[in-house]
LUMLUMDREN-2810 file (N, C-alpha, C; in Angstrom, 1 decimal):
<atoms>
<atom><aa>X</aa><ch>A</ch><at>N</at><xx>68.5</xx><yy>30.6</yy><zz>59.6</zz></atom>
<atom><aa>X</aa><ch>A</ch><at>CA</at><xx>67.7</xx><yy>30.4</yy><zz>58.4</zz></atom>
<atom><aa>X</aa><ch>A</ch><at>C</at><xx>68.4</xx><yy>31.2</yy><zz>57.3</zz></atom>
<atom><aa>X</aa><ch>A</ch><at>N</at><xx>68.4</xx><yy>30.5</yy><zz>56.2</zz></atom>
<atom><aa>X</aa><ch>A</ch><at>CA</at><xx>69.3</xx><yy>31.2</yy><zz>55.1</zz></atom>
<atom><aa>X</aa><ch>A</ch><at>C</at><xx>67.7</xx><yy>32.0</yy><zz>53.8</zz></atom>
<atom><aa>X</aa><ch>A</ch><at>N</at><xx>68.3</xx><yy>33.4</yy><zz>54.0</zz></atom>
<atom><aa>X</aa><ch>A</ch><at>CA</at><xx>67.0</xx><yy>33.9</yy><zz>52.8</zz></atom>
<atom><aa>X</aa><ch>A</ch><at>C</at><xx>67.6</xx><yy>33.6</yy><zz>51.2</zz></atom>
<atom><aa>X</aa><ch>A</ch><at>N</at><xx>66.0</xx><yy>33.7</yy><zz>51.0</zz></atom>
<atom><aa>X</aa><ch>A</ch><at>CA</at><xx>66.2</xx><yy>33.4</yy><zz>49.8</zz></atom>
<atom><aa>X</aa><ch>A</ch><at>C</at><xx>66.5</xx><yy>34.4</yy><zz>48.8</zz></atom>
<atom><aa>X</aa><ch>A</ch><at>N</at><xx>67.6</xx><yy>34.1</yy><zz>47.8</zz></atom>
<atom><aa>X</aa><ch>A</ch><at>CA</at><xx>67.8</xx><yy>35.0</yy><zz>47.3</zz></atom>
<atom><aa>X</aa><ch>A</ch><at>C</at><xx>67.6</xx><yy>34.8</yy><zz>45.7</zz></atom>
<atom><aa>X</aa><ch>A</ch><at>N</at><xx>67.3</xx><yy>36.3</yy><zz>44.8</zz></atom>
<atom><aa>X</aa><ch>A</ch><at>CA</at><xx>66.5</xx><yy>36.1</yy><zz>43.5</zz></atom>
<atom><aa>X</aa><ch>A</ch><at>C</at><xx>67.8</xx><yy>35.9</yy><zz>42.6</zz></atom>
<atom><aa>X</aa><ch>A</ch><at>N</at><xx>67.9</xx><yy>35.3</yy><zz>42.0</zz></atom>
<atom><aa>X</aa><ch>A</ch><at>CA</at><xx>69.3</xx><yy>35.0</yy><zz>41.4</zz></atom>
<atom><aa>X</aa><ch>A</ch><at>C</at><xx>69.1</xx><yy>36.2</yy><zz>39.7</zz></atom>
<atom><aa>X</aa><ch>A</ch><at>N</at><xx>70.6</xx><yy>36.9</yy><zz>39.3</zz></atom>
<atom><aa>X</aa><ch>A</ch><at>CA</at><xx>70.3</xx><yy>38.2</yy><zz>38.7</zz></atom>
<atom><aa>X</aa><ch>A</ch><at>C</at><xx>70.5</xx><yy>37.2</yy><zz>36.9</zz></atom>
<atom><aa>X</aa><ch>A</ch><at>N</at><xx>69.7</xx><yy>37.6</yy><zz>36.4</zz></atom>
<atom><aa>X</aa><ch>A</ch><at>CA</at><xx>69.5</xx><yy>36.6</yy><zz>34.8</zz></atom>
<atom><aa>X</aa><ch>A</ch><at>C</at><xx>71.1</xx><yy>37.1</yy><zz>34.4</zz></atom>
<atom><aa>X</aa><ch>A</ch><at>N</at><xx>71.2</xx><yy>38.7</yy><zz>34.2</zz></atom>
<atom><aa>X</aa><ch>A</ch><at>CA</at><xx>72.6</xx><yy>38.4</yy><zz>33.7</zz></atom>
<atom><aa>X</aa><ch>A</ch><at>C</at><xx>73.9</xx><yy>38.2</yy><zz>34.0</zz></atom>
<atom><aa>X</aa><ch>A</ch><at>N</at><xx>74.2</xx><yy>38.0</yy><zz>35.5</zz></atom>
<atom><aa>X</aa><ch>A</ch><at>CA</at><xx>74.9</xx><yy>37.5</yy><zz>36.1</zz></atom>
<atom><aa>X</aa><ch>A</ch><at>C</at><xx>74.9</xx><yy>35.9</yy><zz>35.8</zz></atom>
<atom><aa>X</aa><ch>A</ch><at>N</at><xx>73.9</xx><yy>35.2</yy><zz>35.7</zz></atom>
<atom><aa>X</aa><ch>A</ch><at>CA</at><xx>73.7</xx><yy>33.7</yy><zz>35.2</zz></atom>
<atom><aa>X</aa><ch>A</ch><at>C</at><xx>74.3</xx><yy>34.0</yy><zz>33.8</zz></atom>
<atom><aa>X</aa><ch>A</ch><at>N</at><xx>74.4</xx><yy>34.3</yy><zz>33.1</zz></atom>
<atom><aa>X</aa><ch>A</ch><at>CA</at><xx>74.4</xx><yy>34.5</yy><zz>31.6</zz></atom>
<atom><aa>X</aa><ch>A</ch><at>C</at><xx>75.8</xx><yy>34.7</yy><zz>31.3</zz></atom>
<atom><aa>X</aa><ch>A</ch><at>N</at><xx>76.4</xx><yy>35.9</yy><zz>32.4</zz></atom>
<atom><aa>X</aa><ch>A</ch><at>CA</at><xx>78.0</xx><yy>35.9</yy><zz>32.3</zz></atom>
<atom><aa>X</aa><ch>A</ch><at>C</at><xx>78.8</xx><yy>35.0</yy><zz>33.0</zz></atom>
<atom><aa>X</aa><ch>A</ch><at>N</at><xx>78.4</xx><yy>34.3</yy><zz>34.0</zz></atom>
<atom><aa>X</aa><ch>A</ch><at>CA</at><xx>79.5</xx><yy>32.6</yy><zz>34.3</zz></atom>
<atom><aa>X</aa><ch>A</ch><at>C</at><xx>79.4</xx><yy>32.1</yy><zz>33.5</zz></atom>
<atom><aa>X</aa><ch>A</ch><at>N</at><xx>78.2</xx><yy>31.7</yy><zz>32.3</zz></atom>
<atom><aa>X</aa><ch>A</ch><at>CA</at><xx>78.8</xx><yy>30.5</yy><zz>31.7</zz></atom>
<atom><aa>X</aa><ch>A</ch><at>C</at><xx>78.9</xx><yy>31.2</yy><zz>30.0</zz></atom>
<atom><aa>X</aa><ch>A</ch><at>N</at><xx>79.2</xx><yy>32.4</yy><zz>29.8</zz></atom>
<atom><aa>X</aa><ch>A</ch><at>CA</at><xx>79.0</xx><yy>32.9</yy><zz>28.4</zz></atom>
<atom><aa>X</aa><ch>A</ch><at>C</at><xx>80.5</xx><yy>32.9</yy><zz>28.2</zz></atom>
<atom><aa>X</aa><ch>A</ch><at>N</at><xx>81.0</xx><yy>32.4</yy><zz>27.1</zz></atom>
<atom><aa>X</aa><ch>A</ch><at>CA</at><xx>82.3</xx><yy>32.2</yy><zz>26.4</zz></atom>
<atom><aa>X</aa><ch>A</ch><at>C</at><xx>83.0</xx><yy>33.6</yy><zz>26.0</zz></atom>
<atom><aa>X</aa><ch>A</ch><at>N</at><xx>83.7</xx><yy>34.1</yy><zz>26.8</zz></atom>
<atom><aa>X</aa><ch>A</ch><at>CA</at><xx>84.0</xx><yy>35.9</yy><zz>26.7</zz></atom>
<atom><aa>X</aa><ch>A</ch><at>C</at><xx>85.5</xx><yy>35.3</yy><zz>26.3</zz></atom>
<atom><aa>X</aa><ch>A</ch><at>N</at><xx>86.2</xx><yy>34.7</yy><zz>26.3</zz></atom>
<atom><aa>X</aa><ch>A</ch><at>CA</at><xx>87.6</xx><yy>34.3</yy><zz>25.5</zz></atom>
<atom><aa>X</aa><ch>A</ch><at>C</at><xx>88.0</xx><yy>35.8</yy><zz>24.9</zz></atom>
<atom><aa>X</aa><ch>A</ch><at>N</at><xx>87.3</xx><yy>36.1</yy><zz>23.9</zz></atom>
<atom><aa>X</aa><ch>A</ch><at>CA</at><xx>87.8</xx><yy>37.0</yy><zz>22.8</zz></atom>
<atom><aa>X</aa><ch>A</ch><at>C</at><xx>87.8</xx><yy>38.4</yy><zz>23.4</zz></atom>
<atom><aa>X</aa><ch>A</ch><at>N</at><xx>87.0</xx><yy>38.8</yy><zz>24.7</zz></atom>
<atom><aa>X</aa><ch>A</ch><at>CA</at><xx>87.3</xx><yy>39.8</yy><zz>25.1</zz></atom>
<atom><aa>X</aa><ch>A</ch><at>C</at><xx>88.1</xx><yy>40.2</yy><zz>26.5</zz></atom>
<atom><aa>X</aa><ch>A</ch><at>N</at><xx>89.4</xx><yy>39.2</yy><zz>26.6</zz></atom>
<atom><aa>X</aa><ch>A</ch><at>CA</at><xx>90.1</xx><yy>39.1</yy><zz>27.8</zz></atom>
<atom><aa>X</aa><ch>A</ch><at>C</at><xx>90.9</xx><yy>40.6</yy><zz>27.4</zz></atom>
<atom><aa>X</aa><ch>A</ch><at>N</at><xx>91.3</xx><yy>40.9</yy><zz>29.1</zz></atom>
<atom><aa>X</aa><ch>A</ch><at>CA</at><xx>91.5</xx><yy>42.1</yy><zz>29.2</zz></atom>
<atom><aa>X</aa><ch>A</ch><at>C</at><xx>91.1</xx><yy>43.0</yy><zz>28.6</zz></atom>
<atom><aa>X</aa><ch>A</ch><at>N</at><xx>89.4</xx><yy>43.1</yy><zz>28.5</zz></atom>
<atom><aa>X</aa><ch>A</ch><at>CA</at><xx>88.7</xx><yy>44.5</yy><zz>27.8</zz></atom>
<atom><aa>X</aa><ch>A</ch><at>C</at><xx>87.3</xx><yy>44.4</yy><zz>29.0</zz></atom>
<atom><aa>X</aa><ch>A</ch><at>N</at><xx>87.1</xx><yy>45.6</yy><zz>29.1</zz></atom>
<atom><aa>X</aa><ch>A</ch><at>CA</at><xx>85.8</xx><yy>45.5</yy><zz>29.5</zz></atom>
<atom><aa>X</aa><ch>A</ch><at>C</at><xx>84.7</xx><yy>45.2</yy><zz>28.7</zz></atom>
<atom><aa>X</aa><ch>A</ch><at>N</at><xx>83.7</xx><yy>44.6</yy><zz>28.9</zz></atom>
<atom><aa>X</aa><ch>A</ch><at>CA</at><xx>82.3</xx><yy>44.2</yy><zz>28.4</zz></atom>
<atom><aa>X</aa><ch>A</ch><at>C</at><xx>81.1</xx><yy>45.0</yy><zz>29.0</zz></atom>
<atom><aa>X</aa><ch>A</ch><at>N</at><xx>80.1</xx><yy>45.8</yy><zz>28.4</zz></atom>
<atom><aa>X</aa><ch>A</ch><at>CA</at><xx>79.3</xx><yy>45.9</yy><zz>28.5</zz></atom>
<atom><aa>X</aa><ch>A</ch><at>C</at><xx>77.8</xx><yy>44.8</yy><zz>28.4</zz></atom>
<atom><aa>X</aa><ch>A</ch><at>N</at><xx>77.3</xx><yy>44.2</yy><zz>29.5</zz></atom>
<atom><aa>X</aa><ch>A</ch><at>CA</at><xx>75.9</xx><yy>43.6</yy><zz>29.0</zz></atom>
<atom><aa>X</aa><ch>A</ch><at>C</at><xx>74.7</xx><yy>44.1</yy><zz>29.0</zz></atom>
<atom><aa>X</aa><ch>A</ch><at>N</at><xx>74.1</xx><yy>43.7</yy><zz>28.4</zz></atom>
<atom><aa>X</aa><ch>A</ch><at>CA</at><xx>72.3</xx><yy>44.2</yy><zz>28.3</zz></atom>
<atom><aa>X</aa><ch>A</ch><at>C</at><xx>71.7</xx><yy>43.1</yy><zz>27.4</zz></atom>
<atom><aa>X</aa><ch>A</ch><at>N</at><xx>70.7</xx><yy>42.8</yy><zz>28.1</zz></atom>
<atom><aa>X</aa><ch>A</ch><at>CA</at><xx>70.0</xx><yy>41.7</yy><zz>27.3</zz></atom>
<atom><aa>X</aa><ch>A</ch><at>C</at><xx>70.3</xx><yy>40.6</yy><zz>27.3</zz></atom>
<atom><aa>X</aa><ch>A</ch><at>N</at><xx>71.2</xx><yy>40.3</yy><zz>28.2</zz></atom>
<atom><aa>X</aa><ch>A</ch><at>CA</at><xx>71.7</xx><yy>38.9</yy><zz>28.1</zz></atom>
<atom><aa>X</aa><ch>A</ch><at>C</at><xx>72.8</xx><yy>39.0</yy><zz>26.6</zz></atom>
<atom><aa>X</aa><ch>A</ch><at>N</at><xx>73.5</xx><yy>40.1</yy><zz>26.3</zz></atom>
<atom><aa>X</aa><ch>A</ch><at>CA</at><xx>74.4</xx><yy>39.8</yy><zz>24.9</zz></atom>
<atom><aa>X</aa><ch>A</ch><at>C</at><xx>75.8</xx><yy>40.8</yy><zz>25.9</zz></atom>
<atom><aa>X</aa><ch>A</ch><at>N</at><xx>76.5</xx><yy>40.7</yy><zz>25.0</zz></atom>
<atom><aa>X</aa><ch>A</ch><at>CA</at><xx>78.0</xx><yy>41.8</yy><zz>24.9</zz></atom>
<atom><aa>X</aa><ch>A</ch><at>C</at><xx>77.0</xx><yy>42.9</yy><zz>23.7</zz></atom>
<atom><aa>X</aa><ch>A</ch><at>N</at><xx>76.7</xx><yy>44.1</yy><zz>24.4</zz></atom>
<atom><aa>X</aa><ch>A</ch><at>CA</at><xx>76.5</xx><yy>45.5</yy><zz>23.6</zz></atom>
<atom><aa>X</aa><ch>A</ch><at>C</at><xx>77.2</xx><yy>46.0</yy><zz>23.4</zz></atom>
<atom><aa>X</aa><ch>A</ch><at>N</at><xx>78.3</xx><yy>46.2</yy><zz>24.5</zz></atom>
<atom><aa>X</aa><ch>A</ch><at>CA</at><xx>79.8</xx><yy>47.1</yy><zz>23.4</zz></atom>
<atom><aa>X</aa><ch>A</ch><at>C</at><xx>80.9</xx><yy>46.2</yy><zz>24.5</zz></atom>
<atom><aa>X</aa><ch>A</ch><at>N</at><xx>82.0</xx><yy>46.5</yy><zz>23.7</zz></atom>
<atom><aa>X</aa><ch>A</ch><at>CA</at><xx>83.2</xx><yy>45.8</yy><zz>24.8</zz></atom>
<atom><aa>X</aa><ch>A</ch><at>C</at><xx>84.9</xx><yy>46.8</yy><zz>24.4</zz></atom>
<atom><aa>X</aa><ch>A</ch><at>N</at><xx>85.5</xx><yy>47.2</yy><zz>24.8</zz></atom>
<atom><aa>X</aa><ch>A</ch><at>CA</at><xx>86.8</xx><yy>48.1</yy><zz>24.9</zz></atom>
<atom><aa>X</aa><ch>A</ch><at>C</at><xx>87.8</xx><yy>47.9</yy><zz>25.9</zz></atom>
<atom><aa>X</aa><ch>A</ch><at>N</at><xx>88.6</xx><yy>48.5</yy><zz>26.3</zz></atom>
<atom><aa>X</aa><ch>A</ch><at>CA</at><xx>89.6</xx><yy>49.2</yy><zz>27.1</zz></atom>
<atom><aa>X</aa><ch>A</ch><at>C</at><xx>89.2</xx><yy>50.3</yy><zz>27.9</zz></atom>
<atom><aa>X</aa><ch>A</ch><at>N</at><xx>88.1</xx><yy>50.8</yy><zz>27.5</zz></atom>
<atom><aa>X</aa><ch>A</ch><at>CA</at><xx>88.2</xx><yy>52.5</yy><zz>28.1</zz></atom>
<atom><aa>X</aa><ch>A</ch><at>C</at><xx>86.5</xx><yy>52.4</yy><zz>28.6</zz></atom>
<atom><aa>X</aa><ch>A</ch><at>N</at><xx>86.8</xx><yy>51.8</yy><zz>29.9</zz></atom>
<atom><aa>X</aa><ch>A</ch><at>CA</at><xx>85.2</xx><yy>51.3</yy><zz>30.3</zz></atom>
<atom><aa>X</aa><ch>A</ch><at>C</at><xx>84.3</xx><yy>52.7</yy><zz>30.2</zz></atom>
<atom><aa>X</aa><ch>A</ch><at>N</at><xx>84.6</xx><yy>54.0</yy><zz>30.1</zz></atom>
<atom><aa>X</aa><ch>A</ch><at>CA</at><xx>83.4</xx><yy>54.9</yy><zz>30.0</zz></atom>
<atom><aa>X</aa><ch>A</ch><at>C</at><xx>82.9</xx><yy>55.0</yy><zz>28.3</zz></atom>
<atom><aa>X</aa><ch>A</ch><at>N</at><xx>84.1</xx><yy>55.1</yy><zz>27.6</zz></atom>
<atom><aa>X</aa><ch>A</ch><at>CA</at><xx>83.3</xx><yy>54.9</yy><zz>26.3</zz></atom>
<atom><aa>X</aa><ch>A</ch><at>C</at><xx>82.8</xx><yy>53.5</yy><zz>25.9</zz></atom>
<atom><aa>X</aa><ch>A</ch><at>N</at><xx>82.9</xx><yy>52.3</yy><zz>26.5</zz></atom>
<atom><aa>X</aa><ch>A</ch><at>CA</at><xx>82.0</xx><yy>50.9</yy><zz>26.6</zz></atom>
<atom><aa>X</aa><ch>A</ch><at>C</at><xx>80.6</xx><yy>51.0</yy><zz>26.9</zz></atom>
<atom><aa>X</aa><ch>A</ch><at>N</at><xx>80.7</xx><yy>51.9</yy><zz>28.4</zz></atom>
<atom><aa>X</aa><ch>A</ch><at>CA</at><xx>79.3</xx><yy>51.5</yy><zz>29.0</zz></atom>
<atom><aa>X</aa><ch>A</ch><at>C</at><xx>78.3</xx><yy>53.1</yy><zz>28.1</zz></atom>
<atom><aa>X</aa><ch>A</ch><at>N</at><xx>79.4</xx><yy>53.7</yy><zz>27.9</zz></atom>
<atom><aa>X</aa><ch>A</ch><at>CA</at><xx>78.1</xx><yy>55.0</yy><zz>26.9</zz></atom>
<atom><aa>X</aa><ch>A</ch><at>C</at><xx>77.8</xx><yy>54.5</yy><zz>25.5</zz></atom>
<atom><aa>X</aa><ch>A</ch><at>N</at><xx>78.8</xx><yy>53.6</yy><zz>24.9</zz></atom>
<atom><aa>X</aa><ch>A</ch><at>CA</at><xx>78.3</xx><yy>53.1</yy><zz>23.8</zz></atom>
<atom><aa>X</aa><ch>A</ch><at>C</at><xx>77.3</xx><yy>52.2</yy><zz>23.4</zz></atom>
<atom><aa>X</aa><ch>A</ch><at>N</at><xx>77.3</xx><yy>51.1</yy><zz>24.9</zz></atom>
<atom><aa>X</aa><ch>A</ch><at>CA</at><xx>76.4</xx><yy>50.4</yy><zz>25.6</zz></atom>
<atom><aa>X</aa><ch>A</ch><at>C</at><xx>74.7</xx><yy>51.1</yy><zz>25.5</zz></atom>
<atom><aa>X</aa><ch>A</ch><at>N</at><xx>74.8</xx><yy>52.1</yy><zz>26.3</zz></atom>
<atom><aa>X</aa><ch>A</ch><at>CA</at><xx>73.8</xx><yy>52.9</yy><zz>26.5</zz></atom>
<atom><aa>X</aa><ch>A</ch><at>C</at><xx>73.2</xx><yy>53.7</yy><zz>25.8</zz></atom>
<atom><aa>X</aa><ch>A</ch><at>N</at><xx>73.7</xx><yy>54.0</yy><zz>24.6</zz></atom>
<atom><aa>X</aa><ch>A</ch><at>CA</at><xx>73.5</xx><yy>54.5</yy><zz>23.1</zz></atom>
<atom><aa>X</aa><ch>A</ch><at>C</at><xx>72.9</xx><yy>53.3</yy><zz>22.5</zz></atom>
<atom><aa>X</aa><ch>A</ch><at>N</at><xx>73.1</xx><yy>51.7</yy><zz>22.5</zz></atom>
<atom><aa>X</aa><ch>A</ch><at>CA</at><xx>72.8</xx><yy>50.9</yy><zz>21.7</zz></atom>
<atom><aa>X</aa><ch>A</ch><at>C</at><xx>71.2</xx><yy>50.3</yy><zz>22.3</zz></atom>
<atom><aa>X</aa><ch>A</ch><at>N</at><xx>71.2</xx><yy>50.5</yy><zz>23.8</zz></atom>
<atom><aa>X</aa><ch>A</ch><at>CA</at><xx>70.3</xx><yy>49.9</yy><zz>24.6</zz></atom>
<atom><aa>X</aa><ch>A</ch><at>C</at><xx>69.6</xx><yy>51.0</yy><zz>25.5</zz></atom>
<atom><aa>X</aa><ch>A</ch><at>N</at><xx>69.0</xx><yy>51.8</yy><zz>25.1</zz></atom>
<atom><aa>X</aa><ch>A</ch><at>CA</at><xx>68.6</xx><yy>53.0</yy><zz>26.1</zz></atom>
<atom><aa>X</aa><ch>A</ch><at>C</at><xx>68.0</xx><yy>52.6</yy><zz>27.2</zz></atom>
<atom><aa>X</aa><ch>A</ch><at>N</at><xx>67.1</xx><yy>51.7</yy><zz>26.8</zz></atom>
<atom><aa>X</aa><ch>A</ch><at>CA</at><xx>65.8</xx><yy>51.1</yy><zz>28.1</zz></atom>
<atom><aa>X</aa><ch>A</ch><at>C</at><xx>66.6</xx><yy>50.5</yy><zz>28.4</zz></atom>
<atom><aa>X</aa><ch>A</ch><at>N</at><xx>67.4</xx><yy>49.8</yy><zz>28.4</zz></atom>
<atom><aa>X</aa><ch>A</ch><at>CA</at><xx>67.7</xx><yy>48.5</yy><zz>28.7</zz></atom>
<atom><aa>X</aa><ch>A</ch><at>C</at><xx>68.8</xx><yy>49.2</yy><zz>29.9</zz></atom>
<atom><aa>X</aa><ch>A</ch><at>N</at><xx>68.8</xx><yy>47.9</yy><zz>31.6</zz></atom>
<atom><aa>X</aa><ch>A</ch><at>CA</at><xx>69.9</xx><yy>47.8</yy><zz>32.0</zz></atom>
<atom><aa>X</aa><ch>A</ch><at>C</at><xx>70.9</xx><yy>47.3</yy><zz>31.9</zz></atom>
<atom><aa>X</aa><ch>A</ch><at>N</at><xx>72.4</xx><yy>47.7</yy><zz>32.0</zz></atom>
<atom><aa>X</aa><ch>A</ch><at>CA</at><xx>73.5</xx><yy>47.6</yy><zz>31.6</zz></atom>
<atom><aa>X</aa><ch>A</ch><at>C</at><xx>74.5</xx><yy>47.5</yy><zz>32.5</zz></atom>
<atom><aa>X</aa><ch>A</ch><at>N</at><xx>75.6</xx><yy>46.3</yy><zz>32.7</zz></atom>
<atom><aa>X</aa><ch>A</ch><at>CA</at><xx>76.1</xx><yy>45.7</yy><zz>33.3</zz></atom>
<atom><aa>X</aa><ch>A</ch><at>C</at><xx>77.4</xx><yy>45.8</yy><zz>33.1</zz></atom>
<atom><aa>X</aa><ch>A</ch><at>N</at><xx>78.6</xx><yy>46.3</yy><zz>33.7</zz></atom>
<atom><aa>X</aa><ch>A</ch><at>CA</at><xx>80.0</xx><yy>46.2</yy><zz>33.3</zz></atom>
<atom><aa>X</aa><ch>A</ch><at>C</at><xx>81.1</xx><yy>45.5</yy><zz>33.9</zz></atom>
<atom><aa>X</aa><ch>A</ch><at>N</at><xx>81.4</xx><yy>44.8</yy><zz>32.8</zz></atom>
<atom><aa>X</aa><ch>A</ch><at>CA</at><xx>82.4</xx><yy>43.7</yy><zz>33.8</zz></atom>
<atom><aa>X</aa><ch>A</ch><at>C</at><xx>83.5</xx><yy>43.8</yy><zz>33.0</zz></atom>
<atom><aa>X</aa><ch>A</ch><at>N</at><xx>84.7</xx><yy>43.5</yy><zz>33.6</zz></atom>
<atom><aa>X</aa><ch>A</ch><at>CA</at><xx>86.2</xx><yy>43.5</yy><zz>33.3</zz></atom>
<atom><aa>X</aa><ch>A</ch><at>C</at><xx>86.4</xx><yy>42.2</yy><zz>33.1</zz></atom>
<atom><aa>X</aa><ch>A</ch><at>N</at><xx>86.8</xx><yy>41.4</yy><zz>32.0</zz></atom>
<atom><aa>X</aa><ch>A</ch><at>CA</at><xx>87.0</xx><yy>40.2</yy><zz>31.7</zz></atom>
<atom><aa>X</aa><ch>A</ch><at>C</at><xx>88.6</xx><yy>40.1</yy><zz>31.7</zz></atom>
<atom><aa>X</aa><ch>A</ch><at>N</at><xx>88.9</xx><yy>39.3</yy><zz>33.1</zz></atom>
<atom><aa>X</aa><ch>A</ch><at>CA</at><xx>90.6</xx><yy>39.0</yy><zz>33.2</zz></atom>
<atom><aa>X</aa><ch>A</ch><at>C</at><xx>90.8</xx><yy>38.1</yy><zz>31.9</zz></atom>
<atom><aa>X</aa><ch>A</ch><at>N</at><xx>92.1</xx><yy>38.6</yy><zz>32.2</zz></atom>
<atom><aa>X</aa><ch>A</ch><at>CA</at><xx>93.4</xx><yy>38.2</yy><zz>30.9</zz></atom>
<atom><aa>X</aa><ch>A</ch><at>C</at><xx>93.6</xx><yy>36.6</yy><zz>31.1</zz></atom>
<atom><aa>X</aa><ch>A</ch><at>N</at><xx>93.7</xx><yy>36.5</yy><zz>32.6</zz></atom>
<atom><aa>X</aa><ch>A</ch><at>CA</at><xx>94.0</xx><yy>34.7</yy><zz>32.7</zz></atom>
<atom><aa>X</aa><ch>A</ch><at>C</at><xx>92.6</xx><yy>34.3</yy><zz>33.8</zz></atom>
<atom><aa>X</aa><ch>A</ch><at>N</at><xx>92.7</xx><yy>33.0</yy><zz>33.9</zz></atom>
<atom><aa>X</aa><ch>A</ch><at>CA</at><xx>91.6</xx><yy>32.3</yy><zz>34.9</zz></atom>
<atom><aa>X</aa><ch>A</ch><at>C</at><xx>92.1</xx><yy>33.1</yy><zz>36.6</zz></atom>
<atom><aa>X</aa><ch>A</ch><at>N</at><xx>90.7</xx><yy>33.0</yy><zz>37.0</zz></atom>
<atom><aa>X</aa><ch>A</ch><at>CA</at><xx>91.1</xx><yy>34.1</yy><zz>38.2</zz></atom>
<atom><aa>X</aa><ch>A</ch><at>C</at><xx>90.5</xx><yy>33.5</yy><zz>39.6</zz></atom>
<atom><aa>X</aa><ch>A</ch><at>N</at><xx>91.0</xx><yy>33.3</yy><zz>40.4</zz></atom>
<atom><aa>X</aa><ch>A</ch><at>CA</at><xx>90.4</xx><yy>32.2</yy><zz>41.7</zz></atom>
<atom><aa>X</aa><ch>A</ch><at>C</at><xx>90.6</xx><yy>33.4</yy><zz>42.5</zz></atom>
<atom><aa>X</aa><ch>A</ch><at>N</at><xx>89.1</xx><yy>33.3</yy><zz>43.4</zz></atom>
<atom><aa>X</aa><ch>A</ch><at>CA</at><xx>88.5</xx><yy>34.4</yy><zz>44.1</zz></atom>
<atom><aa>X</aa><ch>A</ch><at>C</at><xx>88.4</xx><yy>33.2</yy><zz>45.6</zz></atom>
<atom><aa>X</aa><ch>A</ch><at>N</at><xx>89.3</xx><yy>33.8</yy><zz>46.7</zz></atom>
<atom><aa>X</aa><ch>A</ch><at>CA</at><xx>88.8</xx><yy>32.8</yy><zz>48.2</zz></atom>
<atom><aa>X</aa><ch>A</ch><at>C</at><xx>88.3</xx><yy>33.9</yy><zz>48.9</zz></atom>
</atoms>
């Protein structure tokens, strides 16, 4: 039997959200947007966290080219 699993809103939000413009930088999310995005993932996700206090915050590395995961 396969459980069921709660699918995460902003993980839905980042497969199909158009990040083009921040290849090879990290992105910070909260709220379903980009709150900060850089090179230097600790000043991203504190800038992040400065803009979104309550909010949880998500950090993803956006590859440079298309990326196939087996």
């Amino acid at each position: 039997m396969t459980a069921l699993r709660k699918k995460d809103p902003t993980f839905e939000w980042f497969r199909t959200a158009d990040l083009r413009r921040y290849r090879g930088n990290y992105v910070a999310l909260a709220e379903r947007q980009v709150a900060a995005s850089g090179k230097d993932p600790r000043k991203v996700l504190a800038a992040a966290r400065k803009r979104f206090p309550k909010s949880e915050i998500a950090l993803w590395k956006v590859m440079k080219d298309d990326c196939l995961v087996l």
